[in-house]
BATORNU-953356 format. One line per field, with one value per residue (C-alpha): z, x, y; residue number from 1. Coordinates in steps of 0.02 Angstrom, whole numbers. Layout:
N
pz	c(Z,...) $
px	c(X,...) $
py	c(Y,...) $
k	c(NUM,...) $
// end
This chain:
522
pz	c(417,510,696,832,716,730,539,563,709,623,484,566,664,523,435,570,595,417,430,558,433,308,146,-13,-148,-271,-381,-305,-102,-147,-235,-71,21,-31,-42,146,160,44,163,288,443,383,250,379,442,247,183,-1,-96,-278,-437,-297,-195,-73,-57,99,139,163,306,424,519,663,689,812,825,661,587,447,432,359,506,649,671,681,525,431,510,444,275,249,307,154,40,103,84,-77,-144,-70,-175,-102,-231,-153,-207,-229,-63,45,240,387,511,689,746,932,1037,1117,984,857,942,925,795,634,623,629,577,756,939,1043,1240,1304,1207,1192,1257,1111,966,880,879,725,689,702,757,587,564,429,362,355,467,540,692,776,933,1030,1194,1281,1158,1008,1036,981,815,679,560,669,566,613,727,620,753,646,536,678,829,1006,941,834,679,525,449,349,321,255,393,498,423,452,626,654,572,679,845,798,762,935,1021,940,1019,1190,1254,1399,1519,1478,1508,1655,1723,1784,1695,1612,1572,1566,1519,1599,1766,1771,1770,1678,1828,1853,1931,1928,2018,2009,2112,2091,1958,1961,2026,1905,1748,1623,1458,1361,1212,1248,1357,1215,1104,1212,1083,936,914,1073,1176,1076,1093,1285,1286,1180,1262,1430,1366,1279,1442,1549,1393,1388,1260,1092,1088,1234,1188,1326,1383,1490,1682,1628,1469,1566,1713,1555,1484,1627,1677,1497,1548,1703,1633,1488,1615,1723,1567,1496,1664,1681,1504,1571,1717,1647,1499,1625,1738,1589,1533,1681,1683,1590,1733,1879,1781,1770,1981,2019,1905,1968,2150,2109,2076,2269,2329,2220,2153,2118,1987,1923,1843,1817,1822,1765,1682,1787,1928,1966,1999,1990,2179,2142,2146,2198,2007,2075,2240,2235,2186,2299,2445,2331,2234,2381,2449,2269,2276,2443,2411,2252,2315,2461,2355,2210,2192,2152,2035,1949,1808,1672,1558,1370,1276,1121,1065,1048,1263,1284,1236,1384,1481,1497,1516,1422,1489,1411,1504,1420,1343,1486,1393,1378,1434,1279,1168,1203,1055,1162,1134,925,953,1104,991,908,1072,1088,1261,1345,1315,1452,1437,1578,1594,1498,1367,1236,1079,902,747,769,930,866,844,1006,1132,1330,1388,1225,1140,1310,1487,1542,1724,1836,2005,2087,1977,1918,2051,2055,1841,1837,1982,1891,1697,1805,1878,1726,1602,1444,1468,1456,1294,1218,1269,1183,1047,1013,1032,861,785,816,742,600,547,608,624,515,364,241,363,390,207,174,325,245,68,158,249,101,-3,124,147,-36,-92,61,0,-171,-215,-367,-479,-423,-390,-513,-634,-635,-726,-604,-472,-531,-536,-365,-316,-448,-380,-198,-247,-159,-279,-190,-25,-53,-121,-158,3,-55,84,123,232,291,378,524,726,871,1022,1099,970,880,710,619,479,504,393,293,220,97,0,-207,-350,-277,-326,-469,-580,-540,-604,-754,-803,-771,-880,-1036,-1002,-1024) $
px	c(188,16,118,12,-151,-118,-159,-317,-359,-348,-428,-577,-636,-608,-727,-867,-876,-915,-1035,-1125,-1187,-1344,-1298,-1349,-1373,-1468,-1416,-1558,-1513,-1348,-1396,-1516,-1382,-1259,-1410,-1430,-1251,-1262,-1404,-1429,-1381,-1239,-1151,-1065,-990,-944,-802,-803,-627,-653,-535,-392,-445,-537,-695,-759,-876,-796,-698,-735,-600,-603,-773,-848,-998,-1007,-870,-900,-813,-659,-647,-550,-393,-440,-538,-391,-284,-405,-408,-215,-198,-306,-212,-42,-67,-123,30,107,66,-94,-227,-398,-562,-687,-808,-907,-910,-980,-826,-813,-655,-746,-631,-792,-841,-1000,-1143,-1184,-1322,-1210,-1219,-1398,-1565,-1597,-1534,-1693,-1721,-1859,-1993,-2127,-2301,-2399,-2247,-2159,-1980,-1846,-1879,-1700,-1552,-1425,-1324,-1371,-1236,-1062,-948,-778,-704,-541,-570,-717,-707,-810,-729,-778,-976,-983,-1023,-894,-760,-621,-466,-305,-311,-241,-69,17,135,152,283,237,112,-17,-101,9,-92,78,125,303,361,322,431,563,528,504,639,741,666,736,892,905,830,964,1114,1008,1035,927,1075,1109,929,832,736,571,412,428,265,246,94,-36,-135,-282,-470,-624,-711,-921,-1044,-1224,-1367,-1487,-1383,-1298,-1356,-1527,-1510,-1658,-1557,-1509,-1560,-1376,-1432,-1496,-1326,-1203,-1306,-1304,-1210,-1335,-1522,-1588,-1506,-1641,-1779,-1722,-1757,-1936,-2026,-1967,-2044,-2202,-2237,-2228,-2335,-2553,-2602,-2644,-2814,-2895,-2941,-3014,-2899,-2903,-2832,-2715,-2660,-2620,-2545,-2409,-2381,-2301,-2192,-2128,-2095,-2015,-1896,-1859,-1809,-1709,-1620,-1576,-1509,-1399,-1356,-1265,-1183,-1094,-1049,-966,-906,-825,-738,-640,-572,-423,-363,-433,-302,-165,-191,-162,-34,45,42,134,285,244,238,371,516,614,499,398,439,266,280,144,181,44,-34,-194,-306,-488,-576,-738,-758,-940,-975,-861,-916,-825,-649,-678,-570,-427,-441,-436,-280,-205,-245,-169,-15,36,1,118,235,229,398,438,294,288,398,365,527,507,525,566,487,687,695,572,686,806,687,674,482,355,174,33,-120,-282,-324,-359,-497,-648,-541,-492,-367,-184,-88,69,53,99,274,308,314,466,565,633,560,441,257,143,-36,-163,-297,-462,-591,-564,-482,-396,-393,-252,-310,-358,-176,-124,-123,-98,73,140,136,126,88,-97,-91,-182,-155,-174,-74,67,194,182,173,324,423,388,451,615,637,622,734,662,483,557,655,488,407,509,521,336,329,440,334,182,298,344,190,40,86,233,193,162,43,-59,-86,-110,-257,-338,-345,-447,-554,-600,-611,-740,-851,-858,-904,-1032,-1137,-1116,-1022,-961,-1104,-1129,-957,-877,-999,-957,-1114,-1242,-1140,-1131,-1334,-1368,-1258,-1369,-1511,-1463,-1396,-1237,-1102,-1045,-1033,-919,-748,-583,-489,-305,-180,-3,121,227,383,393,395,289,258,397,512,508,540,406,280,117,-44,-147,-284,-353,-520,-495,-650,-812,-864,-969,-820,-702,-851,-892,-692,-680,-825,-752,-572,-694) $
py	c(-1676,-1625,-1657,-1704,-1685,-1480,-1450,-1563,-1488,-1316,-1346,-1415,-1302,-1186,-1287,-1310,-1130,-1097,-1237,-1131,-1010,-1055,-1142,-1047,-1157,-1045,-889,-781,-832,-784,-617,-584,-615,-472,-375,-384,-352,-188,-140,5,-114,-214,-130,-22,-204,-261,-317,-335,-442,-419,-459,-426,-266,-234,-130,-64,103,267,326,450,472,572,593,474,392,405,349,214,52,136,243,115,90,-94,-105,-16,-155,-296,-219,-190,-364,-449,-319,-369,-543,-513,-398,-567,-680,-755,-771,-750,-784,-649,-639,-523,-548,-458,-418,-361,-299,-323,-438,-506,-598,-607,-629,-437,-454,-468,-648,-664,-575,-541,-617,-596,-573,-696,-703,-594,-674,-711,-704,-841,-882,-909,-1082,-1125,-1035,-1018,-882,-780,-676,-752,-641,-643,-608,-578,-670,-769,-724,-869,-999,-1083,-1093,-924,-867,-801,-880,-821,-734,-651,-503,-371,-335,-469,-358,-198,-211,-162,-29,11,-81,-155,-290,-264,-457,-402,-311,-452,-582,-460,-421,-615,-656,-530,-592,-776,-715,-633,-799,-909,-809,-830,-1012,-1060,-1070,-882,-828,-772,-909,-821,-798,-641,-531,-347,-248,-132,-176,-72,-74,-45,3,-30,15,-81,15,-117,-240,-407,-514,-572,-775,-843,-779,-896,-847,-848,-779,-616,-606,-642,-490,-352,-247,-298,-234,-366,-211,-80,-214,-232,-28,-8,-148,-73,82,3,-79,86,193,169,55,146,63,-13,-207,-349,-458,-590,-575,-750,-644,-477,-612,-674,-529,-437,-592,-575,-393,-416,-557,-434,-319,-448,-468,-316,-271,-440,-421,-249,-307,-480,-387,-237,-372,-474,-327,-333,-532,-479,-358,-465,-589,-481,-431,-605,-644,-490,-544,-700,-582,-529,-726,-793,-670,-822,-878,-726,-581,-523,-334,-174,-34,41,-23,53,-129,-158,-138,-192,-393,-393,-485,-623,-670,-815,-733,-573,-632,-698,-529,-425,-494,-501,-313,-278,-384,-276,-108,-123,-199,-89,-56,-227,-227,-90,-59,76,51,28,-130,-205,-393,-426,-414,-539,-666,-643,-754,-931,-922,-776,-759,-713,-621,-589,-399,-271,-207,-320,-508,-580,-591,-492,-444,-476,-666,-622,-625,-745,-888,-826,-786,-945,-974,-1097,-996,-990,-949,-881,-1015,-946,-970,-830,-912,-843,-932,-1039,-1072,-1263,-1289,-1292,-1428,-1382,-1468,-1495,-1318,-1240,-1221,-1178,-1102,-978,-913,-1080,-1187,-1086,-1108,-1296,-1314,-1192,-1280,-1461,-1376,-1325,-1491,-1580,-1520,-1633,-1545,-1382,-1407,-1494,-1336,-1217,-1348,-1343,-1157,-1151,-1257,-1154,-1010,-1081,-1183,-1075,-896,-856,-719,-859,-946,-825,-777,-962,-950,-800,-898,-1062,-959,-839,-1004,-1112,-947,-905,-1100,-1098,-929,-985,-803,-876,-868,-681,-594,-688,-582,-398,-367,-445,-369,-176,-221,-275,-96,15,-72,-21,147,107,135,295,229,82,110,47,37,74,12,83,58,210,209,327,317,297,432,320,357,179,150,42,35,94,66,208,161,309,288,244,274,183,-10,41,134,-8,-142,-51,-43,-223,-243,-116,-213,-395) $
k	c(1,2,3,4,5,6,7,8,9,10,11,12,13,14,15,16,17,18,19,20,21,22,23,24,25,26,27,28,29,30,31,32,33,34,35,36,37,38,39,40,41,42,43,44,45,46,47,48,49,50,51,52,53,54,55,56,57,58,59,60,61,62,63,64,65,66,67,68,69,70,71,72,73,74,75,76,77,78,79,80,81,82,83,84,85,86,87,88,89,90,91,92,93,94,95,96,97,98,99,100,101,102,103,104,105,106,107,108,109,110,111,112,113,114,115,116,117,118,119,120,121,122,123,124,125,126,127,128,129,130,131,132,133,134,135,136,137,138,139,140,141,142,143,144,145,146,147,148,149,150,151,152,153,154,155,156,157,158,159,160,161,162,163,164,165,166,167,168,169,170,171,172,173,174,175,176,177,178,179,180,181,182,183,184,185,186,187,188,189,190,191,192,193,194,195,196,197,198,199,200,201,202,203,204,205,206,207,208,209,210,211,212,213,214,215,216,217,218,219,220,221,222,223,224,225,226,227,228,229,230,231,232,233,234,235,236,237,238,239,240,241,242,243,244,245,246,247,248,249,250,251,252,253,254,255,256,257,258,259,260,261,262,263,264,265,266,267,268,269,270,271,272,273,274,275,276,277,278,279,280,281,282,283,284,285,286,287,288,289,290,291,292,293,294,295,296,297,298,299,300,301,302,303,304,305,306,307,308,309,310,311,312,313,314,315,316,317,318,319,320,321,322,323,324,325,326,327,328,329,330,331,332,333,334,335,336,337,338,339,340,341,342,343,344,345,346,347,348,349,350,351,352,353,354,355,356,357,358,359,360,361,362,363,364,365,366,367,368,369,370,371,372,373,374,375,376,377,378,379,380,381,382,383,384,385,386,387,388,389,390,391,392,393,394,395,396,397,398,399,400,401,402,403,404,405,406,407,408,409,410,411,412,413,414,415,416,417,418,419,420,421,422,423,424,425,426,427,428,429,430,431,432,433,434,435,436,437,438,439,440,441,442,443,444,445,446,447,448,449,450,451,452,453,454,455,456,457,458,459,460,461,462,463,464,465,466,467,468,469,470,471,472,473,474,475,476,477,478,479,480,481,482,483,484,485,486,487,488,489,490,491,492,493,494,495,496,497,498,499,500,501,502,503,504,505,506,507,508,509,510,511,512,513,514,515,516,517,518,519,520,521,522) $
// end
């Protein structure tokens, strides 16, 4: 039964943001398509699901910048993921996607031809604003505007370390984690909110100032990662070089042209310091969340493996005072604070309450939140906009609470008093478990995704066809740079000495000898 509309809810959103990419209706859109995907700027970014294996380019491992798609730990993860679901049992349909394993988001160039600062005087715009290339993501950071078909982070299927994307291993480690709940009543448990992680700080530094007060062009903010960010730099630099040929121009033309300048340059500079000052909301977060352990040891048990806090709030003028006192507070209480002892998922579940904080490195998603829905505890997430794929599902004060550093005490204080909308809580939390992001449920979510981005780029006329496909590669002279991405899961131990699986992803024969067997074997 779809309870509380979550399955709708899910599905929908699924839906709309595969709606957000253009339509190809015709054979020869669909062939440009993969084309552009096979090219020099995006084939570095492609994912490639053929007759049941995946195809990717080579790794480089080790050898930053570099390194090809292949060659992160996160990309391995996203890979093994697909191929796990797939030894599984999941049939999925043959498709090619763009994929960022950025927790920021996609609006870094891969989703459309271009993202563009303000306009240059005298040039036209994209008549409308379409993405081009269908990609997915692991998380939207600012929420569900962004672009991307969002897909599971690729930590399901590893413990408290690492990359798995092994599906197997986490039905046993979920399974585990229940089992340990269930001997764990409520009555038995600790009744604070429990989080532990890192407090720490991406540190920045702006020399030209705070941000400019007449910015408010989103779009070139969102794409600071994609090619708007090398535009930013060569019309900086066109404006400063002499004109290669000297031509008239008007005093109202030469007027225009270097406000379009000067607002490039507002731009490019804003684009640095939100994106800087972003990076940081996750550990601005985790401060305050750490000084309620300072204000109220009765109810939090919000504690950091290491405490060295951010010191710079100048990007949040509004926050600063707050921050700074949230800073203060923890320092001179950092023994209460601070606690560097190891952890298993297994000892989350000796609280009544888990929290989740967002990521420390750019403020979005935290992997931690994975396996609090199986801990048999009443799940509390850190107010915020970033949002994973299942994301939809949830519904604030039914699947869980929604706080930040003003509302926390009072929300947790009420759950306590009322003992009925604590047991909903952790009732809801199961159902999240075991309807959204158990093993099954996330190979089932890989399979309807594949599915709605294959039927809306029309794949099936094209990869359905070994024949026109080994074509468009010959054509592109490709075939040696995209291979069969052969997942395995080995058993071994972390640094910490923990016992887990962990993914290798080796590179198989290229595209082009695996199409022209299927072909022979047709």
């Amino acid at each position: 039964a779809d309870v509380g509309g979550q399955r709708t809810r899910l599905w929908g959103e699924l839906r709309r943001s595969v709606d957000a990419f253009r339509q190809r209706t015709k054979r020869e859109d669909t062939e440009a398509l993969i084309s552009d995907l096979l090219g020099a700027k995006r084939r570095n970014d492609t994912v490639l699901v053929l007759d049941g294996k995946i195809y990717a380019t080579k790794a480089w491992l080790g050898l930053p910048p570099e390194r090809k798609f292949l060659g992160a730990e996160k990309n391995q993860g996203h890979c093994a993921m697909i191929a796990s679901a797939i030894k599984h049992g999941t049939k999925l349909p043959n498709v090619a996607t763009a994929h960022t394993a950025l927790a920021t988001g996609g609006d870094d160039g891969r989703c459309l031809n271009e993202r563009r600062l303000p306009p240059l005087y005298g040039r036209s715009e994209p008549a409308d604003d379409t993405y081009e290339y269908p990609t997915t993501v692991i998380a939207k950071r600012d929420g569900y505007g962004q672009c991307g078909v969002l897909v599971p982070n690729p930590y399901w299927g590893a413990r408290g370390y690492g990359t798995s994307g092994d599906l197997g291993m986490w039905h046993k480690d979920i399974a585990n984690l229940r089992k340990t709940a269930k001997s764990r009543p409520p009555q038995k448990r600790d009744g604070r909110v429990f989080w532990r992680g890192k407090c720490s700080t991406n540190e920045w530094n702006i020399k030209s100032g705070p941000i400019p007060a007449d910015w408010n062009d989103r779009a070139a903010l969102e794409c600071w990662r994609g090619k708007c960010r090398t535009n930013a730099r060569r019309l900086v630099d066109e404006a400063a070089a002499p004109p290669r040929r000297r031509l008239t121009k008007s005093a109202e033309t030469v007027a225009k042209e270097k406000a379009m300048f000067a607002a490039r340059k507002i731009a490019y500079r804003t684009m640095k310091a939100e994106h800087k000052c972003k990076k940081d909301f996750g550990n601005r977060a985790r401060l305050r969340a750490a000084a309620l352990t300072v204000a109220r040891p009765d109810l939090f048990a919000v504690t950091c493996s290491q405490l060295t806090p951010p010191k710079n709030f100048s990007c949040v003028p509004d926050e600063a005072a707050a921050l700074y006192a949230a800073r203060t507070a923890t320092l001179k209480a950092s023994t209460r604070v601070v606690d560097a002892s190891w952890l298993e998922p297994e000892d989350f579940s000796k609280h009544k309450y888990v929290l989740n904080l967002p990521g420390q490195t750019s403020g979005s998603y935290s992997r931690n939140l994975n396996h609090l829905w199986s801990t048999g505890a009443a799940v509390v997430l850190w107010d915020g906009p970033w949002v994973e794929w299942y994301y939809p599902a949830l519904a604030t004060g039914k699947t869980h609470l929604a706080v930040n550093r003003s509302t926390a005490e009072a929300a947790v204080d009420r759950v306590e008093a009322d003992g009925t909308e604590f047991q909903r809580l952790v009732k809801e939390a199961k159902r999240v478990d075991q309807e959204h992001v158990c093993a099954s449920c996330i190979a089932n979510y890989w399979r309807r995704a594949l599915e709605a981005i294959r039927a809306r780029a029309g794949y099936a006329d094209v990869l359905d066809d070994p024949r026109t496909l080994l074509k468009l590669f010959e054509r592109a002279d490709k075939c040696a740079e995209v291979v069969l991405a052969q997942a395995t899961y080995l058993a071994g131990e972390s640094d910490g000495g923990v016992k887990g699986s962990f993914t290798n992803v080796e590179a198989g024969p290229n595209v082009c000898e695996e199409l022209r067997r299927m072909i022979k074997g047709s």
